[in-house]
N, CA, C, O and CB atoms as a CASP TS submission, in Angstrom:
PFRMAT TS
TARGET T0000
AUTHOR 0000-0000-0000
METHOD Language model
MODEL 1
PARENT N/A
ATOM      1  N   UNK     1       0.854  -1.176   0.000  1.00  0.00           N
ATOM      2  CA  UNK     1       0.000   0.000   0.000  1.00  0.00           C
ATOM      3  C   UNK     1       0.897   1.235   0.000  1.00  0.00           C
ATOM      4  O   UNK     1       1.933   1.282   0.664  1.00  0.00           O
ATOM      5  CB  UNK     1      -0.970   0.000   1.230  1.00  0.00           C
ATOM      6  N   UNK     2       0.453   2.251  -0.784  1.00  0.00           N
ATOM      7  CA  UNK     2       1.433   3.324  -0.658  1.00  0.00           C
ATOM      8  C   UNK     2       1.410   4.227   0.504  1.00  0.00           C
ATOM      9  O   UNK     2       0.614   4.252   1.443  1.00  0.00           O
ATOM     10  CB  UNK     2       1.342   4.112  -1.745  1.00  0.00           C
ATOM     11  N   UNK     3       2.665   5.128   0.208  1.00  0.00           N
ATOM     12  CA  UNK     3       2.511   5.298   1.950  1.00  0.00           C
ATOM     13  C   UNK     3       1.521   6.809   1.877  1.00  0.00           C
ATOM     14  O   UNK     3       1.180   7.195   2.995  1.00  0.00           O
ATOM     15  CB  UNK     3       4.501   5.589   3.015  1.00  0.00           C
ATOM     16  N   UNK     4       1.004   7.741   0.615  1.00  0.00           N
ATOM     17  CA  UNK     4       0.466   8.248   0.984  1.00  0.00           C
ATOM     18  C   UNK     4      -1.312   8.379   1.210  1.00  0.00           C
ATOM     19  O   UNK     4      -2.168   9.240   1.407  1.00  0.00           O
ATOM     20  CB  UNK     4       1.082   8.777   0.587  1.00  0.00           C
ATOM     21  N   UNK     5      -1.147   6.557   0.989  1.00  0.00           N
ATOM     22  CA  UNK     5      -2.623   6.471   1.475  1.00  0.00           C
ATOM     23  C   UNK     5      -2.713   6.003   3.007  1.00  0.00           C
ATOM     24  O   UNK     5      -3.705   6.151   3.721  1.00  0.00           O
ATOM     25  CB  UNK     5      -3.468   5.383   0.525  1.00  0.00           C
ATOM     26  N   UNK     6      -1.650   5.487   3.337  1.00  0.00           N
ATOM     27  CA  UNK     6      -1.323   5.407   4.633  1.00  0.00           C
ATOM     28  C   UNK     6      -1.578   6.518   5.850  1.00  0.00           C
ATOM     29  O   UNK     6      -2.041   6.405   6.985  1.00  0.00           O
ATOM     30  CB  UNK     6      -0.104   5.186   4.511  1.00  0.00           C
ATOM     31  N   UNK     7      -0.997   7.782   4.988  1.00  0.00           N
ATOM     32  CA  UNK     7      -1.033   8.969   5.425  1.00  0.00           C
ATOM     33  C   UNK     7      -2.211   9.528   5.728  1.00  0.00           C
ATOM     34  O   UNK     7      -2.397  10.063   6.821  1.00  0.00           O
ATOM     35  CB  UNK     7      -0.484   9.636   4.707  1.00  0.00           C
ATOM     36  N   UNK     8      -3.249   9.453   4.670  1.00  0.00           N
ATOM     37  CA  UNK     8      -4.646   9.772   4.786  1.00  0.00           C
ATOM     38  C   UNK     8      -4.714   8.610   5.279  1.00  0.00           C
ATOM     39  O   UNK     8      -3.596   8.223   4.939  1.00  0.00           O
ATOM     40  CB  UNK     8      -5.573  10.184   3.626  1.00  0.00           C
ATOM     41  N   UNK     9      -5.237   7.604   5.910  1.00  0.00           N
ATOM     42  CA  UNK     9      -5.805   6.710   6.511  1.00  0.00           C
ATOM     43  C   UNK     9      -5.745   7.270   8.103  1.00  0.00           C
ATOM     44  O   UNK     9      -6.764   7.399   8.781  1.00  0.00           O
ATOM     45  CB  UNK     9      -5.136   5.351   6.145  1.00  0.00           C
ATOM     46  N   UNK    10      -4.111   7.646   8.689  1.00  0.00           N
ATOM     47  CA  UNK    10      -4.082   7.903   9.723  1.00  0.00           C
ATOM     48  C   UNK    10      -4.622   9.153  10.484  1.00  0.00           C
ATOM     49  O   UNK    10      -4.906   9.305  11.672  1.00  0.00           O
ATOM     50  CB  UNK    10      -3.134   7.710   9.796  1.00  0.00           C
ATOM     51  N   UNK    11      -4.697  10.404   8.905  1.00  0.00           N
ATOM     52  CA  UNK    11      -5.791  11.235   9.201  1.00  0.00           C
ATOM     53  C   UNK    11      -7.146  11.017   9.915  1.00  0.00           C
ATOM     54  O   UNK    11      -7.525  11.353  11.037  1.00  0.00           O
ATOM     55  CB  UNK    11      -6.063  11.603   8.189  1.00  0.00           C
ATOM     56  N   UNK    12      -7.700  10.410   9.004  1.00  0.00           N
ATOM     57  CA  UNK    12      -9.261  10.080   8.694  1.00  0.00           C
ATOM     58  C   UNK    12      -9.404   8.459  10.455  1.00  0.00           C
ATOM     59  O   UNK    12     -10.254   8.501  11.344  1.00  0.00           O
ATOM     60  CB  UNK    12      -9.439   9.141   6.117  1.00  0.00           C
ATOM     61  N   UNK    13      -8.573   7.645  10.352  1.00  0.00           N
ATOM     62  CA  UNK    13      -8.814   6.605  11.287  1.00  0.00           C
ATOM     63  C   UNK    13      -8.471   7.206  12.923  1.00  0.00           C
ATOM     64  O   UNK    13      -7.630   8.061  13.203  1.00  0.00           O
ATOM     65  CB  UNK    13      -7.817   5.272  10.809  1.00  0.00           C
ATOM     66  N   UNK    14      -9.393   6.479  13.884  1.00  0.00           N
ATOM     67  CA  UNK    14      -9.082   6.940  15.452  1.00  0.00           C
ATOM     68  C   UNK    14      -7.279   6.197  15.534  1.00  0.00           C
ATOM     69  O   UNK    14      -6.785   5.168  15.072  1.00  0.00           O
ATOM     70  CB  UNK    14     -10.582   5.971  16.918  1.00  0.00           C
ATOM     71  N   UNK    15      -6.734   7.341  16.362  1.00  0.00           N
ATOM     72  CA  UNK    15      -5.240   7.301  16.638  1.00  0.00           C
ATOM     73  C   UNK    15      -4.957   5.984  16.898  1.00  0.00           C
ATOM     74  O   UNK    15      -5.638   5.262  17.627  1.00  0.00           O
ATOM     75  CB  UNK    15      -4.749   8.172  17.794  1.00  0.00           C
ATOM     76  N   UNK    16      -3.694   5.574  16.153  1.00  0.00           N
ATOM     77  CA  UNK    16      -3.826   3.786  17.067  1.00  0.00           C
ATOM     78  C   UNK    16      -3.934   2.811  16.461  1.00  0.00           C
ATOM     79  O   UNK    16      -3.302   1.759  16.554  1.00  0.00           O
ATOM     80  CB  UNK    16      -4.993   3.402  17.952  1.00  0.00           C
ATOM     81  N   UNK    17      -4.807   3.121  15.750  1.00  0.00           N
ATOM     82  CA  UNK    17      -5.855   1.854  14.879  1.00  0.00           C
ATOM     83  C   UNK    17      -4.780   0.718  14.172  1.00  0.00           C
ATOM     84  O   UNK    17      -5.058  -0.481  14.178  1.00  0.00           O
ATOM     85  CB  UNK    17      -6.978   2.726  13.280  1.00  0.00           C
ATOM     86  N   UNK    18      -3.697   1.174  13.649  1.00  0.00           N
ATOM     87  CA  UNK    18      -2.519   0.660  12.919  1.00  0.00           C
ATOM     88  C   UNK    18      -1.693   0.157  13.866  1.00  0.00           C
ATOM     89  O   UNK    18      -0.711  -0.574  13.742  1.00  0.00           O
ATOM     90  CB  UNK    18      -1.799   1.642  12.091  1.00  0.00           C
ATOM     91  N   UNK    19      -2.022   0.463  14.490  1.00  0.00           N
ATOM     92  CA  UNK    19      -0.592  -1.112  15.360  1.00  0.00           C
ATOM     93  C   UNK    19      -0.997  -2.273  15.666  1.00  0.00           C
ATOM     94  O   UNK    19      -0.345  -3.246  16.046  1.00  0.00           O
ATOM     95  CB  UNK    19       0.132  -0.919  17.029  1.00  0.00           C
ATOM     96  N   UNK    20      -3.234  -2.030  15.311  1.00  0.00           N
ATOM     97  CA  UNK    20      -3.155  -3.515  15.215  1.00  0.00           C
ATOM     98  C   UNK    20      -4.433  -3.841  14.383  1.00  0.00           C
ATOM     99  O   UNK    20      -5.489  -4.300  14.818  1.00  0.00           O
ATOM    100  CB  UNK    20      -3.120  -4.292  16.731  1.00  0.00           C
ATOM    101  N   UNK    21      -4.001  -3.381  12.593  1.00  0.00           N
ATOM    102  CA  UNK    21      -4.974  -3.624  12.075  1.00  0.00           C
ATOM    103  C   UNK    21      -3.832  -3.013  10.222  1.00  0.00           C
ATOM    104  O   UNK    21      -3.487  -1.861   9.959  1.00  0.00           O
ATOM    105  CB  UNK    21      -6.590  -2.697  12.968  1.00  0.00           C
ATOM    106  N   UNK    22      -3.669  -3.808   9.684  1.00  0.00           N
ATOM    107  CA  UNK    22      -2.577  -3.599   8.446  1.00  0.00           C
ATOM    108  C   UNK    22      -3.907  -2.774   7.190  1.00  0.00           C
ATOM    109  O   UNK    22      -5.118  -2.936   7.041  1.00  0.00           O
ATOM    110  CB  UNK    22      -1.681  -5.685   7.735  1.00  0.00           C
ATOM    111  N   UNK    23      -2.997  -2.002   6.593  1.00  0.00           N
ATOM    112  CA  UNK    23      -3.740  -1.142   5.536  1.00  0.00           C
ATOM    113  C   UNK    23      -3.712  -2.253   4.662  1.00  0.00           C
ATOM    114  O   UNK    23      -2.767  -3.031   4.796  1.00  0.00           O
ATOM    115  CB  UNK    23      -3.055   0.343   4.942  1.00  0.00           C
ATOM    116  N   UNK    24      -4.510  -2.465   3.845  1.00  0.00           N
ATOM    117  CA  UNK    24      -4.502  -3.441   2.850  1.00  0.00           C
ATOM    118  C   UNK    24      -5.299  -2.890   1.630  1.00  0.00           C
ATOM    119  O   UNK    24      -5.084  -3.574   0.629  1.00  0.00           O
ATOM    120  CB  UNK    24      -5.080  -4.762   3.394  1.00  0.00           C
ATOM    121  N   UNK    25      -6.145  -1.867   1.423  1.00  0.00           N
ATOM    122  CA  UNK    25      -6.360  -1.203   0.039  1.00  0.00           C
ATOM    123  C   UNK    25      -7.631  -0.034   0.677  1.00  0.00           C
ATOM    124  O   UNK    25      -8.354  -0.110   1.671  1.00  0.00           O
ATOM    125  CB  UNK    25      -6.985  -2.562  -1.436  1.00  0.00           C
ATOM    126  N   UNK    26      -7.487   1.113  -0.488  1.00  0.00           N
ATOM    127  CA  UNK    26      -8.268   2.528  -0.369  1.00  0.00           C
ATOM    128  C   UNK    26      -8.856   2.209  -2.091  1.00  0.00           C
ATOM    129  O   UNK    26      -8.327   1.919  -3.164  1.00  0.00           O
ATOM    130  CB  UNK    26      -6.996   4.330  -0.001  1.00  0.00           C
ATOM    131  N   UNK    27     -10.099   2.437  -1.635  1.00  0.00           N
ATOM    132  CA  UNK    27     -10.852   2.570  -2.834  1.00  0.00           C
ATOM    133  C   UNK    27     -11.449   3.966  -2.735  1.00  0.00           C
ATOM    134  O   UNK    27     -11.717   4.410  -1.619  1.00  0.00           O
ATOM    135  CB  UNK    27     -11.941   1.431  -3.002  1.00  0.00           C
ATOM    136  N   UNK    28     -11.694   4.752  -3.925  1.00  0.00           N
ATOM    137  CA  UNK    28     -12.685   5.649  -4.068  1.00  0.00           C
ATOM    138  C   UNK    28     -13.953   5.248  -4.633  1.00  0.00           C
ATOM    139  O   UNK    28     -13.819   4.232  -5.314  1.00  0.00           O
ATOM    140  CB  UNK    28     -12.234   6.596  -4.736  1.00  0.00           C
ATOM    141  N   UNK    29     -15.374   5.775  -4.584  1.00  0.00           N
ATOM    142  CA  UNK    29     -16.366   5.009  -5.718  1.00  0.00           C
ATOM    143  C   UNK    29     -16.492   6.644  -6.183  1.00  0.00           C
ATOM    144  O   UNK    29     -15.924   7.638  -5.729  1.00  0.00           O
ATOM    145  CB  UNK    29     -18.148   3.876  -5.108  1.00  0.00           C
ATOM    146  N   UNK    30     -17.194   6.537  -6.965  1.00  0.00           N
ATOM    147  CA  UNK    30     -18.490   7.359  -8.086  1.00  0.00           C
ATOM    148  C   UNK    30     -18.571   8.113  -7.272  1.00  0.00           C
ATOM    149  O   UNK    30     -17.995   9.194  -7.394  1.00  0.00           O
ATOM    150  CB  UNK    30     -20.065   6.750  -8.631  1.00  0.00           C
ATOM    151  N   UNK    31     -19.463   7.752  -5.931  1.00  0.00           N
ATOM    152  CA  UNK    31     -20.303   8.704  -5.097  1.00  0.00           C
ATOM    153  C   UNK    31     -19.081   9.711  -4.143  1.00  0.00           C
ATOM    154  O   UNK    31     -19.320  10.407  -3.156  1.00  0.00           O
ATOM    155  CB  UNK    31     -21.481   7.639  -3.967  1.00  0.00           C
ATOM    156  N   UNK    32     -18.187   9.562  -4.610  1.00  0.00           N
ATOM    157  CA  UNK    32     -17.257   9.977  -3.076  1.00  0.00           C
ATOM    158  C   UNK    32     -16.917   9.458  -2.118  1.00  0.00           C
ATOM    159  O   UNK    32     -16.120  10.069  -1.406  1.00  0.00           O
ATOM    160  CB  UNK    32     -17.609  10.709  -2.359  1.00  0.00           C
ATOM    161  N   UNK    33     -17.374   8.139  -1.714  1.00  0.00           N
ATOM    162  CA  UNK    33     -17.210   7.010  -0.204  1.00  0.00           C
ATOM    163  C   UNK    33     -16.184   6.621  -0.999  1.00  0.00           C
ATOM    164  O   UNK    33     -15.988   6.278  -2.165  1.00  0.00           O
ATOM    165  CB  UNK    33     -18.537   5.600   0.446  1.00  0.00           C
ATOM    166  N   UNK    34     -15.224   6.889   0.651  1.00  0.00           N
ATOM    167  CA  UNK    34     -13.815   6.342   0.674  1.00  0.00           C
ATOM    168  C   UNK    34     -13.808   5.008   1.383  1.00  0.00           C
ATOM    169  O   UNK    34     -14.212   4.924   2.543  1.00  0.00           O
ATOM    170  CB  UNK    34     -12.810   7.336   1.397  1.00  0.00           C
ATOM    171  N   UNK    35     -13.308   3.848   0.638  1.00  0.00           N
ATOM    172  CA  UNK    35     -13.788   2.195   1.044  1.00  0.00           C
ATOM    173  C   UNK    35     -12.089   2.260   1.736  1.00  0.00           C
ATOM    174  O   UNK    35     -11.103   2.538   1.054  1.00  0.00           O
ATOM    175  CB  UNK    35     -14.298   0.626  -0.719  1.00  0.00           C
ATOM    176  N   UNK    36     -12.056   1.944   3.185  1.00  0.00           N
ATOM    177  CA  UNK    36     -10.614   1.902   3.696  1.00  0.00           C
ATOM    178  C   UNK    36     -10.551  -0.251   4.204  1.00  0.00           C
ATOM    179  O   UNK    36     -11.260  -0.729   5.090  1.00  0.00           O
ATOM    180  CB  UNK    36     -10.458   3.450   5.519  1.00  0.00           C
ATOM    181  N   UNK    37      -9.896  -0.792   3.648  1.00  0.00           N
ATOM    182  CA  UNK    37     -10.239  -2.344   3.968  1.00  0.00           C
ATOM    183  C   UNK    37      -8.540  -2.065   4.580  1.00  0.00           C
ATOM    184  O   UNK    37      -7.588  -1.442   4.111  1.00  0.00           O
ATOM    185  CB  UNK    37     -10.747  -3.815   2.337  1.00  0.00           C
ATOM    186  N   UNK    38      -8.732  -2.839   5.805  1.00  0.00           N
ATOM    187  CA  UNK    38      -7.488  -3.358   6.920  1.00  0.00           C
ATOM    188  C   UNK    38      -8.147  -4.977   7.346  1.00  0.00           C
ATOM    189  O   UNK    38      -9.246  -5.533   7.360  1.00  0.00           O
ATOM    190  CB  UNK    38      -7.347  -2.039   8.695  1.00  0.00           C
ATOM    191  N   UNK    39      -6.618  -5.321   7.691  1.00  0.00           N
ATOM    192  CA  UNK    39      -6.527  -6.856   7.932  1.00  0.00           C
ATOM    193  C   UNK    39      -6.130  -6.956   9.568  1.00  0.00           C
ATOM    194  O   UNK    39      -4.990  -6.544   9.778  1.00  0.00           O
ATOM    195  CB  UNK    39      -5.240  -7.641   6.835  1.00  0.00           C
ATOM    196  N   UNK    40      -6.683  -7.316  10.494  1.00  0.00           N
ATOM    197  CA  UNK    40      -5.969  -7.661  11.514  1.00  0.00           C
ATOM    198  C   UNK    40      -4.807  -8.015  12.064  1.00  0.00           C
ATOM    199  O   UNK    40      -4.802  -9.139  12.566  1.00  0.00           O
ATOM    200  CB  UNK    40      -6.291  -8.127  11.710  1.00  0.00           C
ATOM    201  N   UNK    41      -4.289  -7.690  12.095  1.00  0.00           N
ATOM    202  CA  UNK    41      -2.686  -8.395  12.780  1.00  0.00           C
ATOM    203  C   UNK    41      -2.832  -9.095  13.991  1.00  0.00           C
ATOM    204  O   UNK    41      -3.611  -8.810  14.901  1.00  0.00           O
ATOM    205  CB  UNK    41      -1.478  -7.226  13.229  1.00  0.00           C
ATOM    206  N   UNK    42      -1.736 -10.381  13.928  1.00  0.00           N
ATOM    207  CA  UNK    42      -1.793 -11.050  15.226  1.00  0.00           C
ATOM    208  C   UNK    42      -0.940 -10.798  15.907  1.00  0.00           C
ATOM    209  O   UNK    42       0.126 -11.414  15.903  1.00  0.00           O
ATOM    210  CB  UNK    42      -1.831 -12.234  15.272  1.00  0.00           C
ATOM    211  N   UNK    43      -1.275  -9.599  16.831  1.00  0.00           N
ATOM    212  CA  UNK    43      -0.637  -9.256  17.543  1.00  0.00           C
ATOM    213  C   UNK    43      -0.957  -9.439  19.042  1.00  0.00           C
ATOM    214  O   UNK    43      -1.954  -8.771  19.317  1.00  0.00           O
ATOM    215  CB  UNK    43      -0.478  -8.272  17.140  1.00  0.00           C
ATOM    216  N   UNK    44      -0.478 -10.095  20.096  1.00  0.00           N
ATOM    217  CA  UNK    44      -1.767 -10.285  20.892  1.00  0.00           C
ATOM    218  C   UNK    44      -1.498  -8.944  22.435  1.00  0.00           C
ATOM    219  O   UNK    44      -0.466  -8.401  22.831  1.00  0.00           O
ATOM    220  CB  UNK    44      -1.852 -12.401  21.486  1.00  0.00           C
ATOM    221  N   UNK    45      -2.419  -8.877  22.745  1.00  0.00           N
ATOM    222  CA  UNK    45      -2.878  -7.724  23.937  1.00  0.00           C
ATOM    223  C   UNK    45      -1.587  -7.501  24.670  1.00  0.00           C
ATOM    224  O   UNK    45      -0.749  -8.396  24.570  1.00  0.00           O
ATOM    225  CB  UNK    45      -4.174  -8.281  25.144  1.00  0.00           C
ATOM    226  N   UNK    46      -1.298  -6.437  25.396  1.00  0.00           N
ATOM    227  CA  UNK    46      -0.126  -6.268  26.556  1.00  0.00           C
ATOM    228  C   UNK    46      -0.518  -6.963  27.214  1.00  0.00           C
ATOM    229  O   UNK    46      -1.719  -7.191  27.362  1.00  0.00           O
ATOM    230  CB  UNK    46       0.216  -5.081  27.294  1.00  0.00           C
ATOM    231  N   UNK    47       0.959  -7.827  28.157  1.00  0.00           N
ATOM    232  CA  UNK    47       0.257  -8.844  29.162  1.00  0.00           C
ATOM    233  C   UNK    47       0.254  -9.872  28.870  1.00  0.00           C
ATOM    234  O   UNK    47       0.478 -10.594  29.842  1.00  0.00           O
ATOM    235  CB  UNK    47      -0.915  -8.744  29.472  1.00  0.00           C
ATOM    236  N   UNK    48       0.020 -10.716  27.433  1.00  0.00           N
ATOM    237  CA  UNK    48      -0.219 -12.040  26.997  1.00  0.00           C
ATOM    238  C   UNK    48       0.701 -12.098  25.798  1.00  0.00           C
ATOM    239  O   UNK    48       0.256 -12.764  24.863  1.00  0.00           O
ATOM    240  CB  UNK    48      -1.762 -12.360  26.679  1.00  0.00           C
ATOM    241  N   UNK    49       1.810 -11.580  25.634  1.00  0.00           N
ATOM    242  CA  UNK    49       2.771 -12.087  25.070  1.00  0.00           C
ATOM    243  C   UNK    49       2.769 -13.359  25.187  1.00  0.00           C
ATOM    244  O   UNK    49       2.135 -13.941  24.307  1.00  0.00           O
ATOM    245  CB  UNK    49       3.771 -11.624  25.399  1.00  0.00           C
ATOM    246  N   UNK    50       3.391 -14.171  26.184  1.00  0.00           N
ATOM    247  CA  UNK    50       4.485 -15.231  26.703  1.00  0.00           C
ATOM    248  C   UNK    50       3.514 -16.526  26.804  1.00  0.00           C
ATOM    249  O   UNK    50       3.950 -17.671  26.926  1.00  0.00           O
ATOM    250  CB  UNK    50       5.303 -14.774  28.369  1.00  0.00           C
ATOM    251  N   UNK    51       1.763 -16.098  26.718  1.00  0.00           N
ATOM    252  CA  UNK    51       1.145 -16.821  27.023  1.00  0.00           C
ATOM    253  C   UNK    51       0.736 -17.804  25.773  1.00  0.00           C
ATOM    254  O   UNK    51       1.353 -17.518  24.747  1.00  0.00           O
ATOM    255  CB  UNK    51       0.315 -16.178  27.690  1.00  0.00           C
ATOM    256  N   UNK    52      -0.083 -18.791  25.659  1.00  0.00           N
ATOM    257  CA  UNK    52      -0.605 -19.692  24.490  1.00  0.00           C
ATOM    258  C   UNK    52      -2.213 -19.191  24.389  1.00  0.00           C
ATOM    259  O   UNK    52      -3.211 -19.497  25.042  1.00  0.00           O
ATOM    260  CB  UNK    52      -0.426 -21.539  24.876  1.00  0.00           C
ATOM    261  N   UNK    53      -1.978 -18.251  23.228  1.00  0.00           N
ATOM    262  CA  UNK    53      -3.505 -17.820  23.227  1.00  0.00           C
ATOM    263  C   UNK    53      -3.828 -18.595  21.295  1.00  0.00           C
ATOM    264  O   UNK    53      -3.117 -18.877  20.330  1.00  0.00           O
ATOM    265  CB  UNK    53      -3.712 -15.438  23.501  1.00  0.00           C
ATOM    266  N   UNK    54      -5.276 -18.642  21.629  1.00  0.00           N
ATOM    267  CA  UNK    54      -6.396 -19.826  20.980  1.00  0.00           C
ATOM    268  C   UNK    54      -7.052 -18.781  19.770  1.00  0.00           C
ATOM    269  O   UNK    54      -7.752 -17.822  20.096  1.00  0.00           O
ATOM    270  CB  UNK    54      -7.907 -20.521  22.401  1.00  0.00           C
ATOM    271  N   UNK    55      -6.773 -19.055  18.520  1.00  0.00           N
ATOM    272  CA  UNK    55      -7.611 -17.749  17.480  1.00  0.00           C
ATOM    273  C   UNK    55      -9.315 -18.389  17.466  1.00  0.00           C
ATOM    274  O   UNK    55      -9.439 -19.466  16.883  1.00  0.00           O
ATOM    275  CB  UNK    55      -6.766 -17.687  15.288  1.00  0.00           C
ATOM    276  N   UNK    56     -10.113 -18.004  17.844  1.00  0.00           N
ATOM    277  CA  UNK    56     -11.499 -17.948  17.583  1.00  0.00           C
ATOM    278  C   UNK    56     -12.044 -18.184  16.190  1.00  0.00           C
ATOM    279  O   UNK    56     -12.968 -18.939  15.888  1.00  0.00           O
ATOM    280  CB  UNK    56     -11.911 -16.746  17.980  1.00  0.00           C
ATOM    281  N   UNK    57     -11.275 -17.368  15.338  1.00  0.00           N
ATOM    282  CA  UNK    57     -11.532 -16.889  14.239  1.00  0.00           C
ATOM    283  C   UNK    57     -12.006 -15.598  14.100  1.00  0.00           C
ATOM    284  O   UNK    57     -11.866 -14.907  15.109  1.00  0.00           O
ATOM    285  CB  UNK    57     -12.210 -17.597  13.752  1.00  0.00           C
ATOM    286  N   UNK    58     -12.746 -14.845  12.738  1.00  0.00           N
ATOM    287  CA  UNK    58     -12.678 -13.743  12.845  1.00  0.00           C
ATOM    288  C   UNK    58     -14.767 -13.327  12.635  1.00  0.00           C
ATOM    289  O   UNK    58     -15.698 -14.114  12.464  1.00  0.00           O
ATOM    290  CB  UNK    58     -11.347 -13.219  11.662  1.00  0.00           C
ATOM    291  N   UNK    59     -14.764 -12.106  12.731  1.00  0.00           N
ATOM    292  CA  UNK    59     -16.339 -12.023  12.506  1.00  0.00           C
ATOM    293  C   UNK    59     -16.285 -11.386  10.988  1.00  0.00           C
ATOM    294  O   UNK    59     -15.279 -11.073  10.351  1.00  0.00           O
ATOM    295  CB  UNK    59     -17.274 -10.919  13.786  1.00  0.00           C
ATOM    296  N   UNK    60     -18.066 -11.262  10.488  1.00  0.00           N
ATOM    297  CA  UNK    60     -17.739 -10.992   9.082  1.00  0.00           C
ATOM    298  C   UNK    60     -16.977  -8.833   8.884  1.00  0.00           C
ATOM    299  O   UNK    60     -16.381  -8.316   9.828  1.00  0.00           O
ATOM    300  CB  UNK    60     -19.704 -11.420   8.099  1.00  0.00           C
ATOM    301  N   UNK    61     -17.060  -8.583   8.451  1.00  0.00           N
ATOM    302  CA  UNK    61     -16.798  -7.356   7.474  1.00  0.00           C
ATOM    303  C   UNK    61     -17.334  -6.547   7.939  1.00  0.00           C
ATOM    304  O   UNK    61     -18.314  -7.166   8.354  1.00  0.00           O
ATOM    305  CB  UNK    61     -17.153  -7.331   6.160  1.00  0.00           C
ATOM    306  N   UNK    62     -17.529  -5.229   8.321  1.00  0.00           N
ATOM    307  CA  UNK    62     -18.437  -4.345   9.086  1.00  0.00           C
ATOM    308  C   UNK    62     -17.875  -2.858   8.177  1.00  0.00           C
ATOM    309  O   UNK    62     -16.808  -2.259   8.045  1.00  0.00           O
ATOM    310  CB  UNK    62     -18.125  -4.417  11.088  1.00  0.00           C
ATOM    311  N   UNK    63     -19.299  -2.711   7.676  1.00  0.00           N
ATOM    312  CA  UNK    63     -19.127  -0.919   7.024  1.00  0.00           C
ATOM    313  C   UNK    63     -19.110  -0.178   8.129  1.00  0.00           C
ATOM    314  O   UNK    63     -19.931  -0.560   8.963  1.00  0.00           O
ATOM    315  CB  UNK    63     -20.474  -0.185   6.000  1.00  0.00           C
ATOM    316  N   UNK    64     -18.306   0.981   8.517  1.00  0.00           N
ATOM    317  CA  UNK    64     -18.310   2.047   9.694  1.00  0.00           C
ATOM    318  C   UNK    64     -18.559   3.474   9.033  1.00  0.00           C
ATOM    319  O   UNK    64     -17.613   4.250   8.895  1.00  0.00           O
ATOM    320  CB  UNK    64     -16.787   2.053  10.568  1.00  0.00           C
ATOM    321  N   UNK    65     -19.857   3.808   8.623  1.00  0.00           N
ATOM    322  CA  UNK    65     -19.931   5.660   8.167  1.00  0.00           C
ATOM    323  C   UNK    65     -19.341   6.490   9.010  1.00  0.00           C
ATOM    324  O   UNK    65     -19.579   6.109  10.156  1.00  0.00           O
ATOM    325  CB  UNK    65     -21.422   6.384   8.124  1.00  0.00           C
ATOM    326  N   UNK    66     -18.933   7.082   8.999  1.00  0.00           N
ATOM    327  CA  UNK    66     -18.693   8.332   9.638  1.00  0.00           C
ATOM    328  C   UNK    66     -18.248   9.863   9.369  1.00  0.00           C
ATOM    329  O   UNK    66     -17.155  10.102   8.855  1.00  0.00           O
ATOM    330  CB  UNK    66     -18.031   8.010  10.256  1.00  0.00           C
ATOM    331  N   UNK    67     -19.219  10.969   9.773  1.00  0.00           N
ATOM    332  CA  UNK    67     -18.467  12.142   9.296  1.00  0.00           C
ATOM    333  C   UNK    67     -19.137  12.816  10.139  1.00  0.00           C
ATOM    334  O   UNK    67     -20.337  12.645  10.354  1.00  0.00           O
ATOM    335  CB  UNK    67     -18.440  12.627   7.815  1.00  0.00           C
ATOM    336  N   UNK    68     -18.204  13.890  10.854  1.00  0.00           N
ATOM    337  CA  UNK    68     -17.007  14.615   9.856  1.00  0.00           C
ATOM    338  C   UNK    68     -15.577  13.559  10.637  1.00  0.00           C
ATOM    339  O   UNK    68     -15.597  12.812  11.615  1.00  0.00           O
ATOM    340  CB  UNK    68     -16.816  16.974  10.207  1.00  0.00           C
ATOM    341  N   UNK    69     -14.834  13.807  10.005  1.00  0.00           N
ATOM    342  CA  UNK    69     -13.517  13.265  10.367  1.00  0.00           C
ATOM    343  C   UNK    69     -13.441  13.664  11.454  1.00  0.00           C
ATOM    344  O   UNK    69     -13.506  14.878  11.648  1.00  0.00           O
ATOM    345  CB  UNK    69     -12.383  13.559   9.653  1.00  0.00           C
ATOM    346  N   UNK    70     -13.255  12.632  12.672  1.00  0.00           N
ATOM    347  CA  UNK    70     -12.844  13.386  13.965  1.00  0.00           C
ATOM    348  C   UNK    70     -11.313  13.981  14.244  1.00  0.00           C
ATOM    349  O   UNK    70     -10.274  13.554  13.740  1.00  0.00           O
ATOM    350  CB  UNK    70     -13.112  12.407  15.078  1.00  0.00           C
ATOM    351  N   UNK    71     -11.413  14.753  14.902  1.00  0.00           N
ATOM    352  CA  UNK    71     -10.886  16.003  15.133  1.00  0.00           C
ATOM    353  C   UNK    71     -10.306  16.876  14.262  1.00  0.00           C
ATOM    354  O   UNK    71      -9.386  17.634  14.568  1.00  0.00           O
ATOM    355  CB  UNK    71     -10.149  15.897  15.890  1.00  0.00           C
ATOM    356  N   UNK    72     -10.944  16.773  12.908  1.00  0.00           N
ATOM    357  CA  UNK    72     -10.703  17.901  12.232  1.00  0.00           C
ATOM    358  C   UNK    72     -11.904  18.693  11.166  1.00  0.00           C
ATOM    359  O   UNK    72     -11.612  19.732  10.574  1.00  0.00           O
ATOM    360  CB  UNK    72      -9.528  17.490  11.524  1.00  0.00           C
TER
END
């Protein structure tokens, strides 16, 4: 992913979001909706490093609207 969609991502996404969730593609459509798709990383919680943790699996896909961009 390039890094200056990276850049706008970290604009537009709550602070953070990227240390545990990988950019994986920015779409624009027709209408103006910016499609931001991230992949989870297995990274697991502070605290449970060292431990043997169990993947669940994942849930489906979730659209999040939102505007205006928070805090700007």
């Amino acid at each position: 992913m390039s890094a200056a969609y990276e850049t706008l991502v970290r604009l537009i996404l709550p602070e953070g979001i990227l240390e545990y969730f990988e950019l994986t593609d920015v779409r624009s459509s027709e209408t103006g909706q910016l499609n931001i798709h991230l992949e989870e990383k297995n990274v697991p919680p502070l605290g449970y490093e060292k431990s043997q943790l169990e993947s669940k699996g994942f849930l489906p896909e979730t659209a999040i609207q939102d505007f205006p961009i928070r805090g700007h």
